[in-house]
C-alpha positions as CSV (number, residue, x, y, z in Angstrom):
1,X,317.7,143.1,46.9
2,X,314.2,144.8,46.9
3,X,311.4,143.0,47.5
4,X,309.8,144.4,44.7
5,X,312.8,142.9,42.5
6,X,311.8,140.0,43.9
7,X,308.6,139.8,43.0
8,X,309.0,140.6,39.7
9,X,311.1,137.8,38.9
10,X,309.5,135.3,41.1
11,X,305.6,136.5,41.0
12,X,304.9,133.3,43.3
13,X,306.9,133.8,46.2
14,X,306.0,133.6,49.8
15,X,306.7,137.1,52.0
16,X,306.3,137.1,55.4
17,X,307.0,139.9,58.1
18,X,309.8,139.9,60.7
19,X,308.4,139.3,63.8
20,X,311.7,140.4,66.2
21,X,309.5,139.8,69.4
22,X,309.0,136.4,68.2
23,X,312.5,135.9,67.6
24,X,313.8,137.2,70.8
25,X,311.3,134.8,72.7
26,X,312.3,131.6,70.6
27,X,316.0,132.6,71.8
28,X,315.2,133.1,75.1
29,X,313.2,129.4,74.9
30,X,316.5,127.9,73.6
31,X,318.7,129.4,75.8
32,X,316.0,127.9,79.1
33,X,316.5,124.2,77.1
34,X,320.6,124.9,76.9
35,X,320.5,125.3,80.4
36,X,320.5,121.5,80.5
37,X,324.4,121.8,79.7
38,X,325.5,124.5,82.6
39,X,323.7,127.1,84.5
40,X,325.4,129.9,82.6
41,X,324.2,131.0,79.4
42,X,323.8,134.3,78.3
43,X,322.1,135.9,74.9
44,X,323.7,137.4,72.2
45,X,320.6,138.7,70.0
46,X,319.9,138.4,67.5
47,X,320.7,135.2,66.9
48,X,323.3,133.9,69.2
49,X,323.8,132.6,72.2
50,X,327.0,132.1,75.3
51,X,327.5,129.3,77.3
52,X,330.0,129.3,80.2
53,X,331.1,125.0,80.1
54,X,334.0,125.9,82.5
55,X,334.2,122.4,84.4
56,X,330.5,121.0,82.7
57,X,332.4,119.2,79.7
58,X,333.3,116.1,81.5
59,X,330.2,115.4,81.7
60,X,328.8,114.5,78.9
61,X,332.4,113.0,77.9
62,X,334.2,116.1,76.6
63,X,334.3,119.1,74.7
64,X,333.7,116.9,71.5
65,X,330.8,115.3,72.9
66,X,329.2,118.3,74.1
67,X,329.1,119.5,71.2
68,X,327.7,116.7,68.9
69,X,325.1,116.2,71.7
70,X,324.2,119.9,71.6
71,X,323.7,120.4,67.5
72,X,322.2,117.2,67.4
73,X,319.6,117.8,69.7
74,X,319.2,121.0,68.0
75,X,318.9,119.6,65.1
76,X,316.1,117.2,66.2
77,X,314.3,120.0,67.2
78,X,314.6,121.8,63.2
79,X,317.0,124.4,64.2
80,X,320.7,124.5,62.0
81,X,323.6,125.7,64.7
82,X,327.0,126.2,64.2
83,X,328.8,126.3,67.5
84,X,332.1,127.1,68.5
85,X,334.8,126.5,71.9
86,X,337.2,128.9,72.6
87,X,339.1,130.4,75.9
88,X,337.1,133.5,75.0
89,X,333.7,134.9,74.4
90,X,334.7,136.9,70.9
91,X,337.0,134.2,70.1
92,X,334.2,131.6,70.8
93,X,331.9,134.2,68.6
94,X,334.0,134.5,65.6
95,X,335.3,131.3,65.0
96,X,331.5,129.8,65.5
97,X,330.2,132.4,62.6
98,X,333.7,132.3,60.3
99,X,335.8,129.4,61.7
100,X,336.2,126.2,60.1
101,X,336.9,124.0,63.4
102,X,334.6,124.0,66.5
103,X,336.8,123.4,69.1
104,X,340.1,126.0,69.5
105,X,342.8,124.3,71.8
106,X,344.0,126.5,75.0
107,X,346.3,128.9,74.2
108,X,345.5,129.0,70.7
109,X,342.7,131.5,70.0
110,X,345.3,134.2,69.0
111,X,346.2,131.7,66.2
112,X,342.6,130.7,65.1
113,X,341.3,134.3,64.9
114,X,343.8,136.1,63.3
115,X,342.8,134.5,59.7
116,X,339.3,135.6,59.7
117,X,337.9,138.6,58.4
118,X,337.4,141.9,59.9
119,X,333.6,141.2,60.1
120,X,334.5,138.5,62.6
121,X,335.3,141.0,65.5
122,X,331.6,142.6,66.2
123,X,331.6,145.4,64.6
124,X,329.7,148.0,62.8
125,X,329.2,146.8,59.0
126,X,330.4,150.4,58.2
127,X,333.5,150.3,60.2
128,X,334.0,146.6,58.6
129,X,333.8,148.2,55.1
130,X,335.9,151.6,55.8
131,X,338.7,149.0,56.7
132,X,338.1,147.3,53.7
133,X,338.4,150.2,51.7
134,X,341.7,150.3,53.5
135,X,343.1,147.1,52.8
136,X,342.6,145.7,56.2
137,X,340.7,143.0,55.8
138,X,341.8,140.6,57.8
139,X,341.8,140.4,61.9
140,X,345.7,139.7,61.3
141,X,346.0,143.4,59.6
142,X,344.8,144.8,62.3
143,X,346.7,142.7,65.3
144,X,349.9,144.5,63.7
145,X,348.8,148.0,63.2
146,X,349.4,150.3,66.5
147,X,346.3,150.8,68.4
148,X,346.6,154.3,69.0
149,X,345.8,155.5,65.5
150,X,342.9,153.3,65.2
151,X,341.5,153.9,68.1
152,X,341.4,157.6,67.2
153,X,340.2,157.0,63.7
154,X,337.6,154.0,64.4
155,X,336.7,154.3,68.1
156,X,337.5,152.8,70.9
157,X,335.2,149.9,70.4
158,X,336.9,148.5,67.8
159,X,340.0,148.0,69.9
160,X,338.1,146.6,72.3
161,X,336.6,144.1,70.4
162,X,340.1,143.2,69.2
163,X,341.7,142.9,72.5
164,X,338.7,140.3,73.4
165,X,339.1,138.0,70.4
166,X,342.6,137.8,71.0
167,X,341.9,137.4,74.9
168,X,344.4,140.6,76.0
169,X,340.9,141.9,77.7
170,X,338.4,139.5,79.7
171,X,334.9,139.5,78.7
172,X,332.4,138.0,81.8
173,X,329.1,136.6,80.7
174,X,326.4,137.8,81.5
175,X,323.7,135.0,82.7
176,X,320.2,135.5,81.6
177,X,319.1,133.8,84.6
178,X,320.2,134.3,88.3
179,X,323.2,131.5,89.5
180,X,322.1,129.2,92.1
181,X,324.2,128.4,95.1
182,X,324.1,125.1,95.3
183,X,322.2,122.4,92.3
184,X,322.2,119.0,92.2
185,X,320.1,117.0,88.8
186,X,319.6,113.8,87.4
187,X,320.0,112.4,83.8
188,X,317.9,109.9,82.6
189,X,318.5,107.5,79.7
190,X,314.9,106.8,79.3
191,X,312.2,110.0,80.1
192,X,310.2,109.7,82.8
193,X,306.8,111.4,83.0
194,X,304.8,109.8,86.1
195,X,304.3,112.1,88.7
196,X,305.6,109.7,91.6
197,X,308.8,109.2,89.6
198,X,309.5,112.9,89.2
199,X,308.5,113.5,93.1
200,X,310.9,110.4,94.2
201,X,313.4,112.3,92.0
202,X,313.1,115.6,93.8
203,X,313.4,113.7,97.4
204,X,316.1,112.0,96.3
205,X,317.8,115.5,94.9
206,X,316.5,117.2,98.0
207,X,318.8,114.6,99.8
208,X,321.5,115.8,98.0
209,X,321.0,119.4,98.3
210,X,320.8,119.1,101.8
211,X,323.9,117.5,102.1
212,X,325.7,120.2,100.8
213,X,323.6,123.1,102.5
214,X,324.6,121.4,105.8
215,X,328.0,121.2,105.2
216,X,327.9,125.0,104.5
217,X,325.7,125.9,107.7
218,X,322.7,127.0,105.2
219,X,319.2,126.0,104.4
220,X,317.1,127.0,101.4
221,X,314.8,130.0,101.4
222,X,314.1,130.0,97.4
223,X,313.8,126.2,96.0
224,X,313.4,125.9,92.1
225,X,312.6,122.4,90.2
226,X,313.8,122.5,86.6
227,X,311.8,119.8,83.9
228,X,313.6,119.6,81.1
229,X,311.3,117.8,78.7
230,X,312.7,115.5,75.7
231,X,311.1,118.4,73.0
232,X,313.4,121.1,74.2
233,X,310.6,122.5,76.5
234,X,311.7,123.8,80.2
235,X,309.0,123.7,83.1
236,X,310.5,125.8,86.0
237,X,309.2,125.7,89.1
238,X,310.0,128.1,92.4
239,X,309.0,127.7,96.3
240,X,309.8,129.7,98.8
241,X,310.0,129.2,102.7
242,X,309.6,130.9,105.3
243,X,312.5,129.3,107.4
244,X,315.8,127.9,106.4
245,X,314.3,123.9,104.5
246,X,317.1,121.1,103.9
247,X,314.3,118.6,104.9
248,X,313.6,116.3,101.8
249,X,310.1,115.3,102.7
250,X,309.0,118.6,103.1
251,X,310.7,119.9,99.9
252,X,308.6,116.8,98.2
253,X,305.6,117.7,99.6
254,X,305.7,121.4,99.1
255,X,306.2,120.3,95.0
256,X,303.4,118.2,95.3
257,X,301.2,120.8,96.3
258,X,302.6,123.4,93.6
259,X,302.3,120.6,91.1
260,X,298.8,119.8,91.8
261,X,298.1,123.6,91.5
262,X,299.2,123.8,88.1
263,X,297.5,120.7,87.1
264,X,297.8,120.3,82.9
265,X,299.8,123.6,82.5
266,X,303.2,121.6,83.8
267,X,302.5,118.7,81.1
268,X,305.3,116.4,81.2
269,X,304.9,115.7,76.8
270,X,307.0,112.7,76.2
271,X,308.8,112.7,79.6
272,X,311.9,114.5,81.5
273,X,315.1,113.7,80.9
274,X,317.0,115.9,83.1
275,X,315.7,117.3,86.2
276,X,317.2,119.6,88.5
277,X,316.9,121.1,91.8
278,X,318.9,124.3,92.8
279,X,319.1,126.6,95.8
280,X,318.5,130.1,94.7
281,X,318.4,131.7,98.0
282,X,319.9,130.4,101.1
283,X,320.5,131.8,105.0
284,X,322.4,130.3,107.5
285,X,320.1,127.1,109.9
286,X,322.2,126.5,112.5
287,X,320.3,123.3,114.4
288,X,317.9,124.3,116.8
289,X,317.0,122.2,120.3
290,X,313.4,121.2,120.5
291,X,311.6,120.1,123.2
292,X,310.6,116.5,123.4
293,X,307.0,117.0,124.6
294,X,305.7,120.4,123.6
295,X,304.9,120.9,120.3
296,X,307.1,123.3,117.9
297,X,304.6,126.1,116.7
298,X,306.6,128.0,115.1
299,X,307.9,125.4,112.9
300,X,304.2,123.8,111.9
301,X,303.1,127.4,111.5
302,X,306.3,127.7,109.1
303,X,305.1,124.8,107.2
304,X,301.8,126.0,106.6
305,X,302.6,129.2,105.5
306,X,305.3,127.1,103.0
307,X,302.3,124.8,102.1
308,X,300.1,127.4,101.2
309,X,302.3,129.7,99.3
310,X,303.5,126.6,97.0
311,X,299.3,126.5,96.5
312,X,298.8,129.8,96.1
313,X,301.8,132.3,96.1
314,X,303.4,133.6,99.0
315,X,302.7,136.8,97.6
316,X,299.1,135.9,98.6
317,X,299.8,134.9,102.2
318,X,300.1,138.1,103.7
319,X,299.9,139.1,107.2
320,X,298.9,142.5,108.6
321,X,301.7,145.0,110.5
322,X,300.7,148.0,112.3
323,X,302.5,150.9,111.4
324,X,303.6,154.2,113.1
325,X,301.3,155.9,112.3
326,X,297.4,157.2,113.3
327,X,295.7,157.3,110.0
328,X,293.4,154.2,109.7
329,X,294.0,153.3,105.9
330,X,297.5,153.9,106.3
331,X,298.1,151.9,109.9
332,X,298.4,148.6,108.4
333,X,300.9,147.4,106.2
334,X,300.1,143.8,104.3
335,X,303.8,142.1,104.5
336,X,304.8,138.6,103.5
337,X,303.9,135.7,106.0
338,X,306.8,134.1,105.1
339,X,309.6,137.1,106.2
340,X,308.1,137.8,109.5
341,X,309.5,134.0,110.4
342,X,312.9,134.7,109.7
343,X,313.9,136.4,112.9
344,X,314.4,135.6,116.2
345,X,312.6,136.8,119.0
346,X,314.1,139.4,121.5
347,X,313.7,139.5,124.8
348,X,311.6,140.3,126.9
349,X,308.2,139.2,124.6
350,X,309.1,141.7,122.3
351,X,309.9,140.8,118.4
352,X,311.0,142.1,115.3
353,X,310.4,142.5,111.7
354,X,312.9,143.6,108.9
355,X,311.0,145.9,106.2
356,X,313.2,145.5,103.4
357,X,313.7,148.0,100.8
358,X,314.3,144.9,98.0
359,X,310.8,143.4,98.8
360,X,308.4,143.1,95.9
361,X,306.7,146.0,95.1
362,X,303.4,146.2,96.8
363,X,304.7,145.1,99.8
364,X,305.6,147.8,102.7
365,X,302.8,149.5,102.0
366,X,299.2,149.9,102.7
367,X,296.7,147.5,102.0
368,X,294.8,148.6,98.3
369,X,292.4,145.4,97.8
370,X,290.0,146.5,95.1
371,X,286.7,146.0,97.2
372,X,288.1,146.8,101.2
373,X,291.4,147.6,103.2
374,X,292.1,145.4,106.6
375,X,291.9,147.5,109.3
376,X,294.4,147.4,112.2
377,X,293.7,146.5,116.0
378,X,294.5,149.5,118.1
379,X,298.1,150.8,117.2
380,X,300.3,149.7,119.8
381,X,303.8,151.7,120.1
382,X,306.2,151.4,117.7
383,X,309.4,152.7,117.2
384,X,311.4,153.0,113.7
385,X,315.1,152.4,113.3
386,X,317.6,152.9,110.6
387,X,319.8,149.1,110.2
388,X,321.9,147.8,108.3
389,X,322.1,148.3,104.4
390,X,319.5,150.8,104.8
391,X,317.3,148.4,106.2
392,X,314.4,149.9,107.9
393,X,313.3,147.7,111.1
394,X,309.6,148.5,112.7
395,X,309.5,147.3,116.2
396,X,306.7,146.6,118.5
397,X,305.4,144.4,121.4
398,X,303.4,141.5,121.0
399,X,301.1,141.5,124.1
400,X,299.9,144.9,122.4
401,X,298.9,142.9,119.5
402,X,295.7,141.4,121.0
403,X,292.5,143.8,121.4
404,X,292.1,145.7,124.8
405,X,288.9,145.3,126.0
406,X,289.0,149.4,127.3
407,X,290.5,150.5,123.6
408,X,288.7,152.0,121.0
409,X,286.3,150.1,118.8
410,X,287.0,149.9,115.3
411,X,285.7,147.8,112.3
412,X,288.0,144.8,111.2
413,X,287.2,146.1,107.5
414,X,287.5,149.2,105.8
415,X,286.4,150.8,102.7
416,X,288.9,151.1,100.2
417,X,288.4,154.6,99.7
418,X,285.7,156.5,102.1
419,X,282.7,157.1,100.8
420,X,281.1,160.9,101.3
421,X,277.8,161.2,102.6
422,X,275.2,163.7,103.5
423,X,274.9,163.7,107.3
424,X,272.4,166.1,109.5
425,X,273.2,166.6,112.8
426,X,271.4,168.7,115.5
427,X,274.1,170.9,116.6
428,X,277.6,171.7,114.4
429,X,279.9,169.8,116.4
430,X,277.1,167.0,117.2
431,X,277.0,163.1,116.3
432,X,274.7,162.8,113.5
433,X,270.8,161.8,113.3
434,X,270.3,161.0,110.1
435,X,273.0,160.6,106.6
436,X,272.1,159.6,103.8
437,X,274.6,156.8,101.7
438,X,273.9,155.1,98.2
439,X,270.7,156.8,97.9
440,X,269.0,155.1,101.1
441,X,268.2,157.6,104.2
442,X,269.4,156.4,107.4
443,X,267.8,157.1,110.9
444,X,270.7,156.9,113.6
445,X,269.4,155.2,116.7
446,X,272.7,154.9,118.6
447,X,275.4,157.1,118.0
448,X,279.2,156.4,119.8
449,X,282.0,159.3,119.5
450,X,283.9,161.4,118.8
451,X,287.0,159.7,118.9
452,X,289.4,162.5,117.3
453,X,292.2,162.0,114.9
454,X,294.6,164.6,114.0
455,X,296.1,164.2,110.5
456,X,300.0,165.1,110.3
457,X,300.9,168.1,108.6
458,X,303.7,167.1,106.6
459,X,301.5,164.5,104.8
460,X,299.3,166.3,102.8
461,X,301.0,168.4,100.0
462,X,298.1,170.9,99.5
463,X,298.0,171.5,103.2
464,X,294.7,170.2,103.5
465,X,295.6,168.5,106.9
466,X,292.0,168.4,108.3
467,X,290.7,167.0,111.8
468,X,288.7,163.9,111.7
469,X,286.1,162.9,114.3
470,X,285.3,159.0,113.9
471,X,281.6,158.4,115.2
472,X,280.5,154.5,115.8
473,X,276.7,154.9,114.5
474,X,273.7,152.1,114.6
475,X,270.9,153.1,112.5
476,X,267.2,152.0,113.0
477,X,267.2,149.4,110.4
478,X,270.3,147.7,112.5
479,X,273.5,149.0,109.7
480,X,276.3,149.4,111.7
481,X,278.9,151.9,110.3
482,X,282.1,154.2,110.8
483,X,281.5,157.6,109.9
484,X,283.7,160.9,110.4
485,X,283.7,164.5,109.9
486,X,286.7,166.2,108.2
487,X,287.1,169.3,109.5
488,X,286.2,171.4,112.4
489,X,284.0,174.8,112.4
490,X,285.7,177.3,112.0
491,X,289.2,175.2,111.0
492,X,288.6,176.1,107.3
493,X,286.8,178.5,105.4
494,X,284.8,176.2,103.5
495,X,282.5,173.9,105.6
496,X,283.3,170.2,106.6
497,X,282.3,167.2,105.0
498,X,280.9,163.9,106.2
499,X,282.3,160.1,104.7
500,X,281.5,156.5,105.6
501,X,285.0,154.9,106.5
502,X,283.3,151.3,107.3
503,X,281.2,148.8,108.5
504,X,280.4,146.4,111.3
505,X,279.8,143.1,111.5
C-alpha cells in the first residue's frame, strides 16, 4: 500500500530508502562466498542467484547435503534462502520461489513445474495477470495450449520461458566470473589463519596444479589464490608471470611477496576454511635444456619481473619499445615487462614482440606520466607486420638497441607536453642566444644543432604538419636543455614558434 497509508495507521514506523546499488553488491558478495561450492555461479538480480553443481555434489556428500550445508551457512550469516535442484535453470528458478521440495529427481522437472503458477515462468507481472484474466493460471494451462497463438498474442518470450522450465530449450549459465582451466583447493575442518599455514597450503596446491599443467604440456601465466574466510568473506588474490610457472616454490614465494604487500587489507578474521588455487591463464612450457654452468638470465630476469609485479603490479613494470616512427613523444611505447618474455628469439640476434590488440588499455601506446615521458635511444629500424588474429608484431634488432656513440644526442627524459618559450636568435634560421622559460632569462653559451625532424603528413588532422629543428643548448648558468623550432620561414604564413622538449642530466 502507500506509504502514506502506512503511516497513518502506524505513526511509529521505521522507513528506509532502497538502496539497489547496495543490493546488487551484497549479491555479488554472496555469489564470491558460493563460489566455495563450484566455480560457476551466475546472478539473477535482483535477488537470486545460479549455481552450475554438475559433478561438485559428491563432494560434500550429495545433493541433500549440499544443500543443508549451503542454507545453513547462509543462515549463520542472517540471510533466509530458499534453494532449489533441478536439470534446468527455470525449473531450478521456479520450483526454488513456488516449489515445495528442493531437490527435483532427473527426468522429472516437466512433472514438478507444471503445478505451479504462471508467475513461476519469469515473466512480466502484466503478462502473468492478462493470463489470469484468461483462466490460465497454471504452468499446466499453458503446456497444453498451442504455441503459435500465444506466441502471437503474448510474445515470443513467454514461450521461451516455457520451453526452459520444461527443459525443450537449453539455457547456459552465464558465470559472473571467468572459468579457470585447471583448480585444485583444500577444505579444512578447523580454520587456519597463520600465514605459514596458508603459504604451506598454496605450495602444497601449487604441487597439485602442476601436476596437472604438466600432464597437459602447460604452465600458468595468470595464478589466483582464493581465501574463503569462515564469515562468508572471499580474499582473491591474482599473479601473473611472465613465463609459463608450474614451479611450487616460486608460486609460494611470489604470494608471499603479494601478501606482504597488502599487509592488514587480506585479514584472515577467524581463519580460512577453504582455499583454492586456479590457473586462469595458461600457454604451452615445453621443458627447456639448460646449461650446467652458465647461468640462465632469462629465467632469473623472469623471476624478477614475476617478483616485482606480485609487489607492485605488472602493470607498473613496464619496459620501453621503440616504435616506427620519428616523433620523439610518440617513439616509445611503455609495454608490459612481463609479455616481452614470452617469445622466442629468432635468429640471427634479432627478436620479437607481439603488440596485442587485447592488452590493457594504456598499453601500446605512448608514454603519458603526469610529470615526464621516457625518451627513446636512437630509433633503430623497425618493420610492422600484420599476424595472426589481427595481431600486430613490431620487429627490430637488438644490437641497435644500445646507444651509438656517432648517433644523435638526446635526453633520457622528456617533458610531458613541450613547453613554449621565447627564444632570440641572431639570424632566422640560427640556434638561439638567449630564451626565456618560467620567467628566468637564459644566456646560451653552447648551442648544438639543428638536427631536423620532419613531421608526417597524415598525422595531423588540421594539416598543421610543421618542420622541427631540435637544438642541444648549454646556458651560462650550466641548464642543459632540448629546444626546437616548429616551422621554417617562409613554410607558413604565420611565424614559427620556439618550445623546450627536455632536459639533461
Amino acid at each position: 500500500m502507500p506509504l502514506a497509508d502506512v503511516q497513518a495507521m502506524h505513526p511509529g514506523i521505521d522507513v528506509a530508502q532502497a538502496d539497489f546499488e547496495a543490493d546488487r553488491r551484497l549479491l555479488e558478495a554472496i555469489a564470491d562466498w558460493c563460489d566455495r561450492y563450484t566455480p560457476l555461479v551466475g546472478l539473477h538480480p535482483p535477488d537470486g542467484l545460479t549455481l552450475d553443481v554438475t559433478g561438485c555434489a559428491h563432494l560434500f556428500g550429495g545433493e541433500a547435503a549440499l544443500c543443508r550445508d549451503l542454507v545453513t551457512r547462509l543462515a549463520r550469516q542472517g540471510f533466509c534462502a530458499r534453494l532449489a535442484i533441478a536439470d534446468t535453470v527455470g525449473g531450478a528458478w521456479a520450483v526454488a520461489r513456488y516449489g515445495e521440495r528442493a531437490i527435483v529427481p532427473r527426468g522429472e522437472v516437466d512433472a514438478a513445474v507444471q503445478p505451479l503458477p504462471i508467475a513461476a515462468l519469469r515473466i512480466d507481472l502484466e503478462i502473468a495477470a492478462e493470463l489470469a484474466s484468461l483462466g490460465l493460471k497454471r504452468i499446466a494451462d499453458l503446456a497444453a495450449r498451442p504455441r503459435a497463438p500465444l506466441a502471437a498474442r503474448f510474445g515470443e518470450t513467454l514461450v521461451q520461458r516455457l520451453d526452459q522450465a520444461l527443459g525443450r530449450e537449453d539455457e547456459p549459465i552465464t558465470p559472473r566470473l571467468p572459468l579457470p582451466v585447471a583448480l585444485a583447493e583444500r577444505r579444512f575442518a578447523e580454520p587456519i589463519a597463520r600465514e605459514a599455514d596458508v603459504l604451506g597450503t598454496i605450495e602444497h596446491l601449487a604441487h597439485e596444479l602442476g601436476r596437472v599443467l604438466e600432464r597437459r604440456g602447460e604452465g600458468a601465466r595468470l595464478i589466483q589464490l582464493a581465501l574463503f574466510r569462515t564469515d562468508g568473506k572471499v580474499h582473491r588474490l591474482e599473479i601473473g608471470t611472465g613465463a609459463p610457472l608450474r614451479d611450487p616454490p616460486r608460486v609460494r614465494k611470489l604470494f608471499e611477496d603479494r601478501l606482504a604487500a597488502l599487509g592488514d587489507a587480506c585479514d584472515p578474521g577467524f581463519g580460512y576454511d577453504v582455499v583454492r588455487l586456479a590457473a586462469l591463464v595458461t600457454e604451452r612450457g615445453d621443458p627447456v635444456q639448460t646449461g650446467l654452468a652458465a647461468p640462465d638470465h632469462e629465467a632469473e630476469l623472469a623471476y624478477l619481473i614475476d617478483r616485482l609485479g606480485a609487489r607492485f603490479g605488472l602493470r607498473r613494470v613496464t619496459r620501453l619499445v621503440p616504435q616506427n616512427t620519428h616523433i620523439p613523444e610518440y617513439a616509445v611505447a611503455a609495454m608490459p615487462a612481463h609479455a616481452a618474455l614470452t617469445l622466442p628469439p629468432r635468429s640471427g640476434g634479432e627478436g620479437r614482440l607481439a603488440l596485442r590488440e587485447r592488452c590493457e588499455p594504456g598499453w601500446g601506446r605512448a608514454s603519458t606520466n603526469p610529470v615526464t615521458a621516457p625518451h627513446p635511444r636512437p630509433l633503430p629500424t623497425t618493420r610492422f607486420a600484420r599476424g595472426r588474429r589481427g595481431a600486430q608484431a613490431l620487429e627490430w634488432n637488438e644490437d641497435n638497441l644500445h646507444q651509438d656513440s656517432l648517433g644523435v644526442t638526446r635526453p633520457i627524459r622528456l617533458l610531458q607536453r613541450p613547453e613554449p618559450i621565447e627564444v632570440t636568435a641572431e639570424v632566422p634560421d640560427g640556434p638561439p642566444v638567449r630564451f626565456d622559460w618560467r620567467r628566468v632569462k637564459h644566456h646560451v653559451a653552447h648551442a648544438e644543432g639543428p638536427e631536423r625532424i620532419a613531421m608526417e603528413w597524415w598525422r595531423d588532422r588540421k594539416g598543421n604538419t610543421l618542420t622541427r629543428d631540435y637544438f642541444r643548448v648549454e646556458s651560462h648558468a650550466g641548464a642543459r636543455v632540448w629546444l626546437y623550432r616548429e616551422g621554417l620561414y617562409g613554410e607558413t604564413e604565420k611565424p614559427p614558434r620556439w618550445y623546450l622538449h627536455g632536459l639533461f642530466a
